[in-house]
N, C-alpha and C positions, 0 to 999 in steps of 0.2 A: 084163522091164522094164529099159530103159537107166539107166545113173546116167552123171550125170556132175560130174567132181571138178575143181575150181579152186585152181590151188598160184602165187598171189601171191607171188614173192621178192622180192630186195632186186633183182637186176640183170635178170632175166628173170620171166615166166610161163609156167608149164606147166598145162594140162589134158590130163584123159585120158578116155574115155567107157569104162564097162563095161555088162558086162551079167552080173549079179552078180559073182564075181569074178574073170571073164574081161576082159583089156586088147583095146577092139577096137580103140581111134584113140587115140594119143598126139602132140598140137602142142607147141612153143613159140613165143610171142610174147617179139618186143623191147620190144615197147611198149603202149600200156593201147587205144590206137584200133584197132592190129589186133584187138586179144584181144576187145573192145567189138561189133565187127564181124563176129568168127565167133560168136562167146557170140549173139547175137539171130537166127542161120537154125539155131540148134541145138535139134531136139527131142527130148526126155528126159523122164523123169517125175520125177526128183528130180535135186537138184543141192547139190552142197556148196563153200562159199566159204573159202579159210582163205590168211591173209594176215600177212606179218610185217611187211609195212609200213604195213597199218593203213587200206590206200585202199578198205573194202569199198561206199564209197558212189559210187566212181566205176564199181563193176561190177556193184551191184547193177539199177539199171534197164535194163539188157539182157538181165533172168534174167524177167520179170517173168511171160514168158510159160511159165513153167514150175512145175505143179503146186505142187512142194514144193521148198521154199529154205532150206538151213541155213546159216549161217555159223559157223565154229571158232571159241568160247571157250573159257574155264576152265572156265566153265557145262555146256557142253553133255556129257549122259550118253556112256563110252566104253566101249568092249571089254577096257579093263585098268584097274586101281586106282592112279591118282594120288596118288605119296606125297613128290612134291616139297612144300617148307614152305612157297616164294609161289606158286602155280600163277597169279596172275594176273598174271607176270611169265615167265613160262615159252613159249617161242618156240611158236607152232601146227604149224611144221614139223617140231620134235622129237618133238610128240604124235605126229606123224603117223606119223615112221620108227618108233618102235616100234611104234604099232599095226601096222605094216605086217610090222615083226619077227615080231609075236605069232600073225598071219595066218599066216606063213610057218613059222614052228618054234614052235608051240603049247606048251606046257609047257616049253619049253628056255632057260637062260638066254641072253642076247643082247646082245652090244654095238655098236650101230648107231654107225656112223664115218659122218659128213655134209659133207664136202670143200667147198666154196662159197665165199662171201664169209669166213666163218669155220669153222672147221674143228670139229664139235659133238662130242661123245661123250656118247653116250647108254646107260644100263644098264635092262634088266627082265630080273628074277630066271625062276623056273620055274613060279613063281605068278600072272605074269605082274603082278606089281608094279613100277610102276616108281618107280626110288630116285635117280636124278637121273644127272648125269655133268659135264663138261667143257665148258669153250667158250674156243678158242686163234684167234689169227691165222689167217686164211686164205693161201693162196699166193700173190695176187697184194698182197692188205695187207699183207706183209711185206716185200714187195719195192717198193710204193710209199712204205711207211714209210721205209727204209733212201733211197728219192730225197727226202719230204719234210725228215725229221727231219736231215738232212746239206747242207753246203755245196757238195760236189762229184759226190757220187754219180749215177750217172744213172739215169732210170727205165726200167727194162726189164720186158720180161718175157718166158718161157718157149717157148722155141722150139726144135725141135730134139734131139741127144744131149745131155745135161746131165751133164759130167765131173765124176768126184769132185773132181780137182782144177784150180780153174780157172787159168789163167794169162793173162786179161787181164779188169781189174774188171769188167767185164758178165759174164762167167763167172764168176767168183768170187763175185758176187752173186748166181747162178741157184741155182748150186754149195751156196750158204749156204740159200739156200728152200728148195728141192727135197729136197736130200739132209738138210738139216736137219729139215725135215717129215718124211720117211719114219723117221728115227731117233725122233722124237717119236711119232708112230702105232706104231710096234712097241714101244719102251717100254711104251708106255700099254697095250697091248694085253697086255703081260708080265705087267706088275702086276696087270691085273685077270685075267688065268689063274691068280694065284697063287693068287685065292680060289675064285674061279669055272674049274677046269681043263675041264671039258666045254663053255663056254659058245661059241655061235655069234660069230661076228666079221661085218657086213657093212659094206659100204661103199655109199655114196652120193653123191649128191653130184655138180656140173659139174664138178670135177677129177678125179675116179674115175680116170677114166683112165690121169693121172698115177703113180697109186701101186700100182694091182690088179696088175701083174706085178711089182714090186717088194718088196712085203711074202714075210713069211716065213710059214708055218703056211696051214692052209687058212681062204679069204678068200673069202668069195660077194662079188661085185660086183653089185649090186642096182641098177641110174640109177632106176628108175622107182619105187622103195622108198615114200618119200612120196605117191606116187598109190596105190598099193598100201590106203595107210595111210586115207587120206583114203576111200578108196571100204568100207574095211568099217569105219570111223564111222560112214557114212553110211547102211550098211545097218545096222547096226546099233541106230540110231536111226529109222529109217521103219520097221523089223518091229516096233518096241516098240507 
């Protein structure tokens, strides 16, 4: 049986088709008409919707022809124990990367790094509990903060060798994201070894890129994490 998984973000869409939990087709859409237009020649027997911007009405009548349609809430039954305190404040794409953790390194602690608009951090124990984590600036919102919040700063963004030290304000400014970011991820990443020393580290996320040769310690780079996640929800709820 095909599933196939709908990952709504802030600045893109990704879907992915499996067939349990094998990856056979992974898109991205820029925009809601393309995604609108592959989603109605796509046949599947189940499909899962999860969205952190909340548009699931503008993509649900292009599913319609498809068996079984779930959409991601707080609601909906999952393959780990939710032990965040507002879960109906809690992003669908965080649920996702860890379930997609838990898929991945079954009993082992985990902490899913989600690079994007905002940069997330996410923890589940070996019990595959999950206990909450972080949510920082992303890399390009730091750097368009620093052009709105300022009189003169200009807005750029990332391109290129990114010098520790910059020597002309758009480098200095790259210089301050980028290398500022990576000291934040490894920090974060210390701390929570302190308690958790065996625990998995992965990274996700449209920025991945940026950081997965630079970090220190062993670093799985995961991009498709979230789809991962979304597709054994999904099974996980149609075997029930």
């Amino acid at each position: 049986m095909d599933n196939l998984v709908v990952d709504i973000g802030n600045t893109s869409s990704k879907v992915g088709i499996f067939k349990q939990h094998n990856l056979l087709e992974e898109r991205v859409f820029a925009d809601h008409a393309a995604l609108r237009e592959y989603l109605l020649g796509v046949r599947v027997q189940a499909v899962i919707v999860a969205s952190v911007s909340k548009t699931y009405d503008t993509i649900l009548p292009s599913l319609t022809h498809i068996p079984s349609i779930i959409t991601l809430t707080h609601n909906l039954p999952l393959p780990i124990v939710n032990l965040y305190a507002t879960p109906e404040t809690l992003g669908v794409d965080r649920l996702a990367g860890v379930c997609g953790a838990v898929q991945m390194f079954p009993a082992e602690p985990c902490l899913v790094i989600d690079s994007g608009t905002c940069i997330t951090y996410d923890f589940i124990n070996q019990n595959a509990e999950y206990l909450g984590g972080a949510i920082s600036p992303g890399l390009n919102m730091r750097l368009r903060a620093m052009h709105e919040f300022t009189a003169r700063l200009p807005q750029v963004a990332i391109e290129g060798d990114i010098p520790l030290i910059g020597n002309t304000t758009k480098s200095c400014m790259q210089s301050g994201a980028l290398n500022g970011m990576c000291v934040e991820i490894e920090g974060t990443i210390e701390r929570y070894r302190q308690h958790y020393p065996q625990m998995r580290v992965i990274l996700c996320g449209g920025d991945t890129h940026f950081f997965e040769n630079s970090l220190k310690g062993a670093i799985f780079a995961v991009p498709n994490l979230v789809l991962k996640g979304l597709n054994s929800i999904l099974l996980h709820n149609v075997s029930q």
